[in-house]
MARRO-697883 format. One line per 2 residues: their letters; for each residue y, x, z of N, C-alpha, C. Coordinates in steps of 0.02 Angstrom, whole numbers, always signed. Each point is the difference from the previous one (the first is absolute). Layout:
# MARRO-697883
a	Y:X:Z:Y:X:Z:Y:X:Z; ... $
//
This chain:
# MARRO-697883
xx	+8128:-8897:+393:+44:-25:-52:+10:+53:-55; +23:+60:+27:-18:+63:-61:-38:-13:-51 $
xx	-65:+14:+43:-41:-17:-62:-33:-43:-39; +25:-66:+4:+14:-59:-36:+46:+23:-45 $
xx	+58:+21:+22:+47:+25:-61:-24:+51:-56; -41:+38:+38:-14:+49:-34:-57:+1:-70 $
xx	-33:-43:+32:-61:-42:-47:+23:-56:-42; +42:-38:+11:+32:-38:-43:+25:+47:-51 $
xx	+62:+52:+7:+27:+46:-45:-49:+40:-54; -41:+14:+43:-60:+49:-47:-11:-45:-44 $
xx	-35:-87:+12:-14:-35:-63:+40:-25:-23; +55:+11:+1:+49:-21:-33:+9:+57:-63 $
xx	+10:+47:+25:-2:+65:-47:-67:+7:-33; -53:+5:+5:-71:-6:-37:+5:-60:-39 $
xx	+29:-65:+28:+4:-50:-73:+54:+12:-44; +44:+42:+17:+55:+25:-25:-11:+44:-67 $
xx	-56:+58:+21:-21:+38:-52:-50:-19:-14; -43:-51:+8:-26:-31:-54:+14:-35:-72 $
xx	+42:-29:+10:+42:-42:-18:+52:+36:-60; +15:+54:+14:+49:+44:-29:-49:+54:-45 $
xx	+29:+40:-44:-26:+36:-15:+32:+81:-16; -32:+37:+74:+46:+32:+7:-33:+101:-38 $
xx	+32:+15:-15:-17:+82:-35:-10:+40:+50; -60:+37:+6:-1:+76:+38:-43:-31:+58 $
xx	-28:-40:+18:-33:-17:+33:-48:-74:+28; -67:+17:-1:-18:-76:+29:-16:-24:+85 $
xx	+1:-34:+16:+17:-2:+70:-70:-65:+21; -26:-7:+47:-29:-57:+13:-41:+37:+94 $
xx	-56:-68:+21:-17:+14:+46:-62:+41:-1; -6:+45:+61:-76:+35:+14:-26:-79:-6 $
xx	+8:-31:+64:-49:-42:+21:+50:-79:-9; -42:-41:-15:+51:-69:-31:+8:-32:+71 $
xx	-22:+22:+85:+12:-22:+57:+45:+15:+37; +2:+79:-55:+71:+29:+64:+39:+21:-32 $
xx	+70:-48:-22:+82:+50:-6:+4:+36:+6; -4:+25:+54:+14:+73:+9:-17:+56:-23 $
xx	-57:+2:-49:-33:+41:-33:-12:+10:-63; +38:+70:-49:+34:-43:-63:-50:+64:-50 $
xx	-29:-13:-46:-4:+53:-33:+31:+3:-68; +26:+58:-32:+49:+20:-51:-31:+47:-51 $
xx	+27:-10:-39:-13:+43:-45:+80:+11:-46; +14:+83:+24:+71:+17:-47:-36:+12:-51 $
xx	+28:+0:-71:-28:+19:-67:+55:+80:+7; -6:+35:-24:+37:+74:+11:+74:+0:-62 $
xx	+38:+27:+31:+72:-54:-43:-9:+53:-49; +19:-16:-56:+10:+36:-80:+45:+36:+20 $
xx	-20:+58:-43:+57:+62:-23:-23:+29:+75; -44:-11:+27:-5:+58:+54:-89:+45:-7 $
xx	-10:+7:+39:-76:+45:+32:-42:-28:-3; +31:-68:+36:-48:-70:+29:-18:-37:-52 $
xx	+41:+2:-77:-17:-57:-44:-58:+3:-18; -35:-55:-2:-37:-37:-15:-78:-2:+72 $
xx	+26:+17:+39:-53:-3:+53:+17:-74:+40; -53:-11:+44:+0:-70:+42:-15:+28:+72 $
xx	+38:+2:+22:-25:+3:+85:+15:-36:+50; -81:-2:+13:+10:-71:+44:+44:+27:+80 $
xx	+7:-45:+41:+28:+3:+48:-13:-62:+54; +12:+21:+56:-13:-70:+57:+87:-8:+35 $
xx	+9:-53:+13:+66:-15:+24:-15:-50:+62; +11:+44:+20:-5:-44:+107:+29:-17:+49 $
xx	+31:-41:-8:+61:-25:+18:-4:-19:+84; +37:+12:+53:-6:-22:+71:+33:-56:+16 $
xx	-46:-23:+47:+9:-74:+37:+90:+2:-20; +25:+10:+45:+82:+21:+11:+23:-1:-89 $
xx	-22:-3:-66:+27:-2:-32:+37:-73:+4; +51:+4:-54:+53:+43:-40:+28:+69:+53 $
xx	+13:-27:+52:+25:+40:+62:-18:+102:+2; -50:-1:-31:-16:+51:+14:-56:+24:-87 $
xx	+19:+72:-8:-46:-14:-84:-65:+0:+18; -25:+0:-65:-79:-9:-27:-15:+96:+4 $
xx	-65:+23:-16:-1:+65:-13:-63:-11:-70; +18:+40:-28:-31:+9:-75:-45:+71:+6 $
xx	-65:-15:-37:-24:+41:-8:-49:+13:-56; +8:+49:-30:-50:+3:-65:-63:+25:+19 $
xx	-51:-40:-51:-82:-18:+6:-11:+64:-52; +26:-11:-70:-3:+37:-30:+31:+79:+29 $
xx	-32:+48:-47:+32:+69:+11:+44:-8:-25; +91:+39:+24:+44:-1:-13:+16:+94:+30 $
xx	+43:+30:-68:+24:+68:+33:+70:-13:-25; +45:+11:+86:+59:-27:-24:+65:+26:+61 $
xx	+42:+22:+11:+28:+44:+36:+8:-70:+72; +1:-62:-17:+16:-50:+68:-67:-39:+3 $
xx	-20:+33:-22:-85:-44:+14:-41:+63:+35; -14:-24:+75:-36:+46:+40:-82:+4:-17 $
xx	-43:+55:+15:-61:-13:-22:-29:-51:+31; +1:-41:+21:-57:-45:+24:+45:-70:-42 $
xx	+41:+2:-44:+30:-56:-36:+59:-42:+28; +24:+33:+55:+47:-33:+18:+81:+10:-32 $
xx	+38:-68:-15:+58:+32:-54:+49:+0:+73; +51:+52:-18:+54:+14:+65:+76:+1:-61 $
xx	+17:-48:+6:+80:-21:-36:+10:-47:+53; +79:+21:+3:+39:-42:+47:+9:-85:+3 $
xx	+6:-12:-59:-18:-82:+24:-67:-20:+56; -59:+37:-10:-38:-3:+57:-2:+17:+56 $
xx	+41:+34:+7:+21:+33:+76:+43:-41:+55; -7:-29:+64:-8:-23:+42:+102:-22:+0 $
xx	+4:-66:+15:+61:+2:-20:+58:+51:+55; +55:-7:-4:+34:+27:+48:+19:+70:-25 $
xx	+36:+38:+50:+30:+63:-25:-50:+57:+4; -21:+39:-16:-23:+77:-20:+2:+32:+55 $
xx	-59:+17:+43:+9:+44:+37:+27:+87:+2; -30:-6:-84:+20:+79:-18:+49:+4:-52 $
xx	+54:-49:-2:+50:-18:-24:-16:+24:-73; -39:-23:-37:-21:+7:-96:+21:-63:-33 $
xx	-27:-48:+50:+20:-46:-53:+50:-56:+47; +39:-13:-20:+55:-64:+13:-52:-71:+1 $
xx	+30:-37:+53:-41:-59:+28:-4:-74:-55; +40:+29:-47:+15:-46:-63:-66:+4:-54 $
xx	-1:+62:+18:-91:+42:-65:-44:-31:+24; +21:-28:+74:-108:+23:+22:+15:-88:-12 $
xx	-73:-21:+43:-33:-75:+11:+44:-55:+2; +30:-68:-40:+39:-53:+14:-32:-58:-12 $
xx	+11:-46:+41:-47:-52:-15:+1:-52:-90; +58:+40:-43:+31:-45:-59:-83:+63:-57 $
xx	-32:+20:+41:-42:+28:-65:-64:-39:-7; -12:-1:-48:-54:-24:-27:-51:+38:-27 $
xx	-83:-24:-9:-67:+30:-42:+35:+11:-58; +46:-8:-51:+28:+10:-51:+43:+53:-3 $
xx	+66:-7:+68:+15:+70:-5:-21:+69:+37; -52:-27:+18:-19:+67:+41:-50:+12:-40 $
xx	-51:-24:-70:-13:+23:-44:+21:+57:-56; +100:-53:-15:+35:+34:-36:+36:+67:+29 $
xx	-23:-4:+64:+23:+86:+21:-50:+43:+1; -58:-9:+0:-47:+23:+15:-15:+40:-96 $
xx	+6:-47:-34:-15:+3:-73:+76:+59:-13; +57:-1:+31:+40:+27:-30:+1:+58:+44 $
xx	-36:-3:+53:-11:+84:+35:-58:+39:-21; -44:-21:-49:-39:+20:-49:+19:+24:-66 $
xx	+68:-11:-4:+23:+17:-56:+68:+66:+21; +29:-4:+62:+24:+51:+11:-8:-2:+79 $
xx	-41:+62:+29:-23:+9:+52:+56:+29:+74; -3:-12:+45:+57:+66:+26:-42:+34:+45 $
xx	+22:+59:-27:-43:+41:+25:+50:+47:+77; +35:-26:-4:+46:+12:+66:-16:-15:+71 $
xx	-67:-45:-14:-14:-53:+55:-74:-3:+0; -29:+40:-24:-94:-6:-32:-26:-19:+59 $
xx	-56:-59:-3:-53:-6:+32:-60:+45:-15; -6:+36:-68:-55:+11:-24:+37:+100:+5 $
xx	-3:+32:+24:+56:+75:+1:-39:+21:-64; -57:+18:-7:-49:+24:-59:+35:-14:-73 $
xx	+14:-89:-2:+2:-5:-79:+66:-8:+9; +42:-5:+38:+83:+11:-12:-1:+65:+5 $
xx	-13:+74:+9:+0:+49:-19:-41:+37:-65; -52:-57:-22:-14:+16:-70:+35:-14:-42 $
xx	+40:-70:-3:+32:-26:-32:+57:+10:-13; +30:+40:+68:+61:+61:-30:-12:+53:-34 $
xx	-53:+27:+15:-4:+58:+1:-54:+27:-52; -41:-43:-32:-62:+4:-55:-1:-56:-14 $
xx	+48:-32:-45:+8:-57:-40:-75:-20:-43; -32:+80:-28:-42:-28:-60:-74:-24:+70 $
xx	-8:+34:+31:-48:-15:+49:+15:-70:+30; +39:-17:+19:+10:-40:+30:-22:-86:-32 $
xx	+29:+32:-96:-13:-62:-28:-66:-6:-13; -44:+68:-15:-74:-9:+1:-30:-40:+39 $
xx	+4:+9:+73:-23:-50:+51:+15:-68:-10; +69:-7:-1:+13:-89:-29:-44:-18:-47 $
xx	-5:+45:-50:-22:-39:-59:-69:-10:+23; -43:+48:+32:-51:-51:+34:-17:-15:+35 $
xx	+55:-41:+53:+3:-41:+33:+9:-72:-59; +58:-20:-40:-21:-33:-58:-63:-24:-24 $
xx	-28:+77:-26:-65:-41:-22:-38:-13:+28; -32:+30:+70:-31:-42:+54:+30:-88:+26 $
xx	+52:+3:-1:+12:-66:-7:-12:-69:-49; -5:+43:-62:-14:-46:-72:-83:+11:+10 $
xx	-41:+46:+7:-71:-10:+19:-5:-49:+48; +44:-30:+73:-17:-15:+55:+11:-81:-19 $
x	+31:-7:-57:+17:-71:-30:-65:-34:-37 $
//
């Protein structure tokens, strides 16, 4: 029964943002057989590092959804203090619901079943625009990014344009 729910919800939300026309990101399926398999593209939000790049991303959502999150991961190169090298993004809305084993984040931050491909876009797009580096998946570019601002934006910027080539 889960995942009846869960597959109903997903197309509900995919005709949702079809339908709509929403800024900072396009959303649709890898494969037009399986829900569960979403590919994205954030556009990189203005006034930051990221503007004007496209990076794609896969969004993979488990049986158990809403119940449990999706995990996101960028296709494209991304250098970014919560984006681990192999593309995986680590912000708390994705994180497993329930309380914190290492007591960081309050059980309210992480995974609830009221989120959606839209807002877990719009966090994703707005943790690209201010990173925390308190919490890095990536230790490398959250310590460049404190610590060698101009380096740090060099790399973004081509990560960017590898992305606008990859378009």
């Amino acid at each position: 029964m889960t995942e009846e729910r869960g597959a109903l919800l997903l197309r509900k939300q995919l005709a949702e943002l079809n339908k709509s026309c929403t800024e900072g990101f396009s959303a649709g399926l890898i494969d037009d057989e399986d829900i569960y398999r979403w590919e994205v593209v954030i556009y990189g939000p203005p006034d930051t590092n990221y503007e004007g790049g496209y990076f794609k991303a896969h969004l993979i959502f488990p049986k158990e959804y809403p119940d449990r999150p999706p995990k996101l991961t960028f296709v494209s190169e991304i250098w970014h203090p919560n984006i681990d090298k192999n593309g995986d993004v680590c912000i708390s809305i994705l994180h497993e619901p329930g309380d914190d084993n290492y007591g960081y984040e309050k059980a309210a931050e992480r995974w609830l079943p009221i989120h959606t491909v839209e807002t877990i876009l719009i966090s994703v797009i707005s943790m690209l625009a201010d990173p925390n580096d308190e919490s890095p998946a990536n230790v490398d570019a959250a310590k460049e990014w404190r610590d060698f601002p101009d380096s740090f934006k060099k790399k973004v910027v081509r990560c960017v344009r590898r992305s606008q080539e990859e378009l």
